[in-house]
NUMI-91583 format. One record per residue (C-alpha): residue in three letters; x, z, y; chain. Coordinates in steps of 0.05 Angstrom, whole numbers, plus 5000, padded with zeros to 4 digits. Each point is the difference from the previous one (the first is absolute). Layout:
<kolpas>
KOLPA   kegu      u      w      v   vexvex
KOLPA    ALA      X      Z      Y        A
...
</kolpas>
This chain:
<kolpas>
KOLPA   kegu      u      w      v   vexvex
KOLPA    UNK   5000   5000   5000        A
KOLPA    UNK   5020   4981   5058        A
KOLPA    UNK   5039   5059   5050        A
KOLPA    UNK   4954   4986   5057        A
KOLPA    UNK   4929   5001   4961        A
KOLPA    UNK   5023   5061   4957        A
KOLPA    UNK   5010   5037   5076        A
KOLPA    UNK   4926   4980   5008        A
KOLPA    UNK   4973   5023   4942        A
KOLPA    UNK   5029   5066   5015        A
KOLPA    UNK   4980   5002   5069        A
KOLPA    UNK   4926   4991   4968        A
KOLPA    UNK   5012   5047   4950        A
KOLPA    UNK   5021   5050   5053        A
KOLPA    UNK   4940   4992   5043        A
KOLPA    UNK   4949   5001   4943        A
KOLPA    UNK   5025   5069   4979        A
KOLPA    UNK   5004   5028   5071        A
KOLPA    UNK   4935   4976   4996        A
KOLPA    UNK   4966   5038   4939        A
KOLPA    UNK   5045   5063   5018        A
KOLPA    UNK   4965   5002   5075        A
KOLPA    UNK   4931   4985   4954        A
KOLPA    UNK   5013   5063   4951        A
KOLPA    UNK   5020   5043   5060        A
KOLPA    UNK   4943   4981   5045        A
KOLPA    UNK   4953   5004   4943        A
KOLPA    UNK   5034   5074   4977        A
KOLPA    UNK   4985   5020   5079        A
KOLPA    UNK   4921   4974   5002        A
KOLPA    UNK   4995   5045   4933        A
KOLPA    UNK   5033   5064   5023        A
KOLPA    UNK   4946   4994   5062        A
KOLPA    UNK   4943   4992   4959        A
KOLPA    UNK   5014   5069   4955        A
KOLPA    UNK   5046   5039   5037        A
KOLPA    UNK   4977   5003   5068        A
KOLPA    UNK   4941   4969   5015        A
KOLPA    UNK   4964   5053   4954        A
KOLPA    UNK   5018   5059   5035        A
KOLPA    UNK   4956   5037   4976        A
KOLPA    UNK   5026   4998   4931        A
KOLPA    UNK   5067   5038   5020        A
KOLPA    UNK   5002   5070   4983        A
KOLPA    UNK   5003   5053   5052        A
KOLPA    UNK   4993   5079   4996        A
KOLPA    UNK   4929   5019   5002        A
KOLPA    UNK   4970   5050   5049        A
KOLPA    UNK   4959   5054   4977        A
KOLPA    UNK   4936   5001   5031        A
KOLPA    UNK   4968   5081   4995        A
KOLPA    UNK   4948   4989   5050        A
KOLPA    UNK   4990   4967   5059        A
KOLPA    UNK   4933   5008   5030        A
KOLPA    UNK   4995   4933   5035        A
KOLPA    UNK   5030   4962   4935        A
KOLPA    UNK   4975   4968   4925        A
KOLPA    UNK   4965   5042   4946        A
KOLPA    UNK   4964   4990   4928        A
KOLPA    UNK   4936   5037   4984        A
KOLPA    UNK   4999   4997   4919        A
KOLPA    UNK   4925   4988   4966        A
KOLPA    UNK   4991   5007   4927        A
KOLPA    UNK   4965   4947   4957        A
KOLPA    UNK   4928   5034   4963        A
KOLPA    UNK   5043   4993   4930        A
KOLPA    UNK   5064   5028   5035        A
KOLPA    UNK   5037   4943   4975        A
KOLPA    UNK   5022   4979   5069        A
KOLPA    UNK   5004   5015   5070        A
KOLPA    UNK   4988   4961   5056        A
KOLPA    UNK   5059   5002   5058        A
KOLPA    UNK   4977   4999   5067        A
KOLPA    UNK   5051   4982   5051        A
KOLPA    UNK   4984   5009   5071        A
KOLPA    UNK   5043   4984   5063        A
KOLPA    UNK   5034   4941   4970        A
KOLPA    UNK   5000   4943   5048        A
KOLPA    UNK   5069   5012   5030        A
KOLPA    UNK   5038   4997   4937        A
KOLPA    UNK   5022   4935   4952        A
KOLPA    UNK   5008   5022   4932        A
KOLPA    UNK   4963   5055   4957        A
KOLPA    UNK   5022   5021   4927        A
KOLPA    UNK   4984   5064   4968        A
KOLPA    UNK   5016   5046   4940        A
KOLPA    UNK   4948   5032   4965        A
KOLPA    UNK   5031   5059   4948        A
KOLPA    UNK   4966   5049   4949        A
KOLPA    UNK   4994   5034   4947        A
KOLPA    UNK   4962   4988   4940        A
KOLPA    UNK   5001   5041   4934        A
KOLPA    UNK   5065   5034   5015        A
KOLPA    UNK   5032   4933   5013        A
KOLPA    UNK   5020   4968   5073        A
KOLPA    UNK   4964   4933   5019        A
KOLPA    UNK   5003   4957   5065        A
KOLPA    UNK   4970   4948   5024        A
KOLPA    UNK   5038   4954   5052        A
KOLPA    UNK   4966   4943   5049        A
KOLPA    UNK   4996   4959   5069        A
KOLPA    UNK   4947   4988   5048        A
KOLPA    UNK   5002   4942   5029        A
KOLPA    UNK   4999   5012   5077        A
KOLPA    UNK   5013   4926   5031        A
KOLPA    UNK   4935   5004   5031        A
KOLPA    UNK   5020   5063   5040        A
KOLPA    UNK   4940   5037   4992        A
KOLPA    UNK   4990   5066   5020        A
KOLPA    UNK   4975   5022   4938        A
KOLPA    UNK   5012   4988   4925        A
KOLPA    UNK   4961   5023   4933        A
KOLPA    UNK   5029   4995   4935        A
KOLPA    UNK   4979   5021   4928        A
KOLPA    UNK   5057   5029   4959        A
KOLPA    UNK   4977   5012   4920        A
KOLPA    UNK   5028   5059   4963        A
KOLPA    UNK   5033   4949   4945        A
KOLPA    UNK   5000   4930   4985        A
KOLPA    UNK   4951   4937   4987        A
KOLPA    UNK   5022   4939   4961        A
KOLPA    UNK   4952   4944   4985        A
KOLPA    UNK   4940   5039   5030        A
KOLPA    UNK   5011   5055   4949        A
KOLPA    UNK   5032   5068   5032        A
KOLPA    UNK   5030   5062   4983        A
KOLPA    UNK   5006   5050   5040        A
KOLPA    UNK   5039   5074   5004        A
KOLPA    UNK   4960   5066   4982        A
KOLPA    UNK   4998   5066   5031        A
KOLPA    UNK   5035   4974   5067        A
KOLPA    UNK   4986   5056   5052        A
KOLPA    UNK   5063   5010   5052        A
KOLPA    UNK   5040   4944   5017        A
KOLPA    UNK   5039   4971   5069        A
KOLPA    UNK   4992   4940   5047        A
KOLPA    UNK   5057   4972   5029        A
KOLPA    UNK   4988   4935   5053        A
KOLPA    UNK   5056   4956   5022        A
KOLPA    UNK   4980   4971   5073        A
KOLPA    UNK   5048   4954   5022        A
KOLPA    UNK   4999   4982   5083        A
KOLPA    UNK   5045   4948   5022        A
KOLPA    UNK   5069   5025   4986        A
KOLPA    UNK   4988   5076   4986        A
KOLPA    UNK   4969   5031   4936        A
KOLPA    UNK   4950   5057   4990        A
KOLPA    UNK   4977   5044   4938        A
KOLPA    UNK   4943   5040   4999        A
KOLPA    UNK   4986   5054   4949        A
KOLPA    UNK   4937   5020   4982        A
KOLPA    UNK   4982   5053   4948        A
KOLPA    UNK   4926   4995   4963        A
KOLPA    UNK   4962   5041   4938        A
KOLPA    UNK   4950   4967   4959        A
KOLPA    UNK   4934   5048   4977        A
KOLPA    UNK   4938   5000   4971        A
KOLPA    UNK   4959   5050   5037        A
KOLPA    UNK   4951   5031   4946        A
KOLPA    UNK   5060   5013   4957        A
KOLPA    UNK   5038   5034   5052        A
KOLPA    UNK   4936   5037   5016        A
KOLPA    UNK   4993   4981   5069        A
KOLPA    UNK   5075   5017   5021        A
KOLPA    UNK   5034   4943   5029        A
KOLPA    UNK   5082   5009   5013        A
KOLPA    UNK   5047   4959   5035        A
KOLPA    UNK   5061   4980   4964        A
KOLPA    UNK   5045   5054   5041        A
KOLPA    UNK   4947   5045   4994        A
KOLPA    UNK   4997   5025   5078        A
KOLPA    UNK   4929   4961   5003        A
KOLPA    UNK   4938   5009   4961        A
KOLPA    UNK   4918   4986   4999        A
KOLPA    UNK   4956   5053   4964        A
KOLPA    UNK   4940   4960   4979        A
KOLPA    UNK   4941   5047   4961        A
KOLPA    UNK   5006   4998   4929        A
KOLPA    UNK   4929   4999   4988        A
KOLPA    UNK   4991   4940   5042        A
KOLPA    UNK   4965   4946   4951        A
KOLPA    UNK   5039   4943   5038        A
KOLPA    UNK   5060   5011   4983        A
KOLPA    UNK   5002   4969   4937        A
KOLPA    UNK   4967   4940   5031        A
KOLPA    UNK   5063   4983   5039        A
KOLPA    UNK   5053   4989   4952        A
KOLPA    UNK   5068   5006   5033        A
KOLPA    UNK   5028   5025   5062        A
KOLPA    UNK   5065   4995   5036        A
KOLPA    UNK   5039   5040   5050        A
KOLPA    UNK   5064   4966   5036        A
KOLPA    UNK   5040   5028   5069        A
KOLPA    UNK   4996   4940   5048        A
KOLPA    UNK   5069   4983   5041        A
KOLPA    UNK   4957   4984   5063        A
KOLPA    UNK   4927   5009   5021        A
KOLPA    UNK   4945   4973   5044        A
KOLPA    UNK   4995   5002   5062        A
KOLPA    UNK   5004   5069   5024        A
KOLPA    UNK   4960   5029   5062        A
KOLPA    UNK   5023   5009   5076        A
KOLPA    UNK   5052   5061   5000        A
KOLPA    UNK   5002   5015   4928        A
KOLPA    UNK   5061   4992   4953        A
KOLPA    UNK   5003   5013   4910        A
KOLPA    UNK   5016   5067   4984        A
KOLPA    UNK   5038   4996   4930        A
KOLPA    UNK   4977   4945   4949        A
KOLPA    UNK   4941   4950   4992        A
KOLPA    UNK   4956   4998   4947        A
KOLPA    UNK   4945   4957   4976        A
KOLPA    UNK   4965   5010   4930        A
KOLPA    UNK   4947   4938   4978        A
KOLPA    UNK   4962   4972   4946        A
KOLPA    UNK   4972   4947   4977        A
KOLPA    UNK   4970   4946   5038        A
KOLPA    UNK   4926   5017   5004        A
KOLPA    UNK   5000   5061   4981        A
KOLPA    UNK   4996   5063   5041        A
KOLPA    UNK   5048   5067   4998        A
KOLPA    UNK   4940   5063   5005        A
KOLPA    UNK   5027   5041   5061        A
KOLPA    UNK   5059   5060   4988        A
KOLPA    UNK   5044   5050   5025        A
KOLPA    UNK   5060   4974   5022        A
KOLPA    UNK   5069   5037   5002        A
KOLPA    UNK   5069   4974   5029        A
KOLPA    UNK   5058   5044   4992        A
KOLPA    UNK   5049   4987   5050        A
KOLPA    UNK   5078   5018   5006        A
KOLPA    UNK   4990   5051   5071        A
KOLPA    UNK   4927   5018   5035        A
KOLPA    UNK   4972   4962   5045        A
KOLPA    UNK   4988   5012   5080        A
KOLPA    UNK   4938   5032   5022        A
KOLPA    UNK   4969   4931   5016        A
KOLPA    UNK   5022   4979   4924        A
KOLPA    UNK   4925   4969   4972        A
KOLPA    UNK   4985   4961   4926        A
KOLPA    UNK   4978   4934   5020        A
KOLPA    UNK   4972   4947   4954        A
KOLPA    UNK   4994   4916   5020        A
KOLPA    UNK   4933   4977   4995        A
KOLPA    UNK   5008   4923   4987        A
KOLPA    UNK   4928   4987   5019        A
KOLPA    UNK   5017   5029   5068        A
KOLPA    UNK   5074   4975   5007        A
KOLPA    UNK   5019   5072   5017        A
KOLPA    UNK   5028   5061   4990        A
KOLPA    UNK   4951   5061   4987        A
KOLPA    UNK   5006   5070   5010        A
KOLPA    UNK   4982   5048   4936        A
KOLPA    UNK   4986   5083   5012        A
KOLPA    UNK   5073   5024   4982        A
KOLPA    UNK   5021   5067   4980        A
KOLPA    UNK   5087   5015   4993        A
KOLPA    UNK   5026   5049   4963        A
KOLPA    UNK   5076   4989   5017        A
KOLPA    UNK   5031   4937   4969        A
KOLPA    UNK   4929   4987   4971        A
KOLPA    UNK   4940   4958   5037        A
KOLPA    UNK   4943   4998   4974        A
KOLPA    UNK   4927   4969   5013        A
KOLPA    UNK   4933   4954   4972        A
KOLPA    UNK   4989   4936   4995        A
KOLPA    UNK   4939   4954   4984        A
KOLPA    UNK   5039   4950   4962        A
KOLPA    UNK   5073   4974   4976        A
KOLPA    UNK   5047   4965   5050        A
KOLPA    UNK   5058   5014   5041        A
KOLPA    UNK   5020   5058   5027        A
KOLPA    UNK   5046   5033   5048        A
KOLPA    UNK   5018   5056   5035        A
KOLPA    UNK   5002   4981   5078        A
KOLPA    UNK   5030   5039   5050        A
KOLPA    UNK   5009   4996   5082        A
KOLPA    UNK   5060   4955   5018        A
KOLPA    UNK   5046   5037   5033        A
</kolpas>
């Protein structure tokens, strides 16, 4: 071969590999955009604990009639891109969990979910026995920071626990008549602390935790004696309050204290707080 046609062929030669090596790096850049950075919210970052925050997201916890499932209702959502959660339990001496995501594109400002005790497979399921205390842990994810939100619930049926209704810490509980013929109408009952709340009235501020016990959908908790435990006594101007949904509101129930303890009536399940005068 000629000198001066082998000097093009390697000239060509040259240029076509320059060529697929500026390909393979341009094409290794486009990739490492697409799944390193332009999902940031894939990347993991330290998660901040969430207690309670008056103003921010909670879950109020309602058992299914078979109490097979709950349903998780999210509330204060809109603000935040991604929801997953963690479910855990324990059934017959063994520990069970349940994990999931809620899909929160729409940015809603509220979210329901049903979560089975168990697990379904071609419409047939099987699901956990005896589950009674158990955790919820949410994952909120808003732009670049993380949140985790730790809620503690306790799954009863009240004519087998006579009436007496105990949160999972046991600093809250609702006495409910044992001779009261609904009770074995209703089924199951939960009782969860909330990390936020509604909207609270003009000048008041939470006094220790909130709690909010429900069952069922269409079915009614009979009224009850209500007592919160709480980790120091209240001020003077310390009061039970309970939030009447049909009212958007917070009511005021006759309170009696006895040092750490508050006590007081109410006409029906809900949640409830103790409210004090902001300082």
């Amino acid at each position: 071969m000629p000198i001066a046609l082998r000097s093009i062929v390697r000239q060509k030669t040259t240029i076509i590999l320059t060529g697929m090596v500026l390909l393979l790096a341009l094409g290794g850049f486009f990739v490492y955009q697409r799944f390193m950075i332009s999902d940031i919210s894939e990347i993991a970052v330290d998660e901040i604990d969430l207690s309670f925050d008056p103003e921010g997201p909670f879950a109020i916890l309602t058992p299914r009639r078979d109490g097979n499932a709950l349903i998780l209702n999210l509330k204060r959502t809109a603000s935040y891109d991604k929801i997953s959660y963690e479910l855990a339990y324990n059934s017959e001496g063994i520990d069970r969990g349940v994990m999931g995501e809620i899909n929160a594109e729409e940015k809603k400002g509220e979210y329901e979910q049903e979560i089975l005790f168990g697990t379904c497979s071609k419409n047939v399921c099987k699901y956990d026995k005896d589950v009674e205390n158990g955790t919820l842990i949410l994952h909120i994810r808003k732009g670049s920071e993380a949140f985790r939100m730790i809620t503690q619930w306790r799954l009863q049926k009240p004519d087998v626990v006579l009436g007496k209704l105990v949160s999972g810490d046991g600093h809250f509980a609702y006495n409910i008549n044992p001779q009261d013929s609904s009770l074995t109408k209703i089924g199951f009952s939960i009782i969860n602390d909330l990390t936020g709340a509604p909207k609270l009235l003009p000048g008041k501020a939470v006094f220790g935790k909130v709690y909010t016990v429900n069952v069922p959908l269409a079915k009614n908790l009979p009224g009850g004696e209500i007592t919160l435990e709480l980790s120091e006594a209240p001020s003077e101007s310390g009061k039970l309050f309970r939030f009447d949904d049909g009212k958007n509101e917070w009511v005021a129930l006759e309170t009696s204290a006895s040092g750490d303890k508050v006590s007081g009536k109410s006409e029906s399940g809900g949640i409830f707080a103790v409210l004090i005068d902001q300082q």
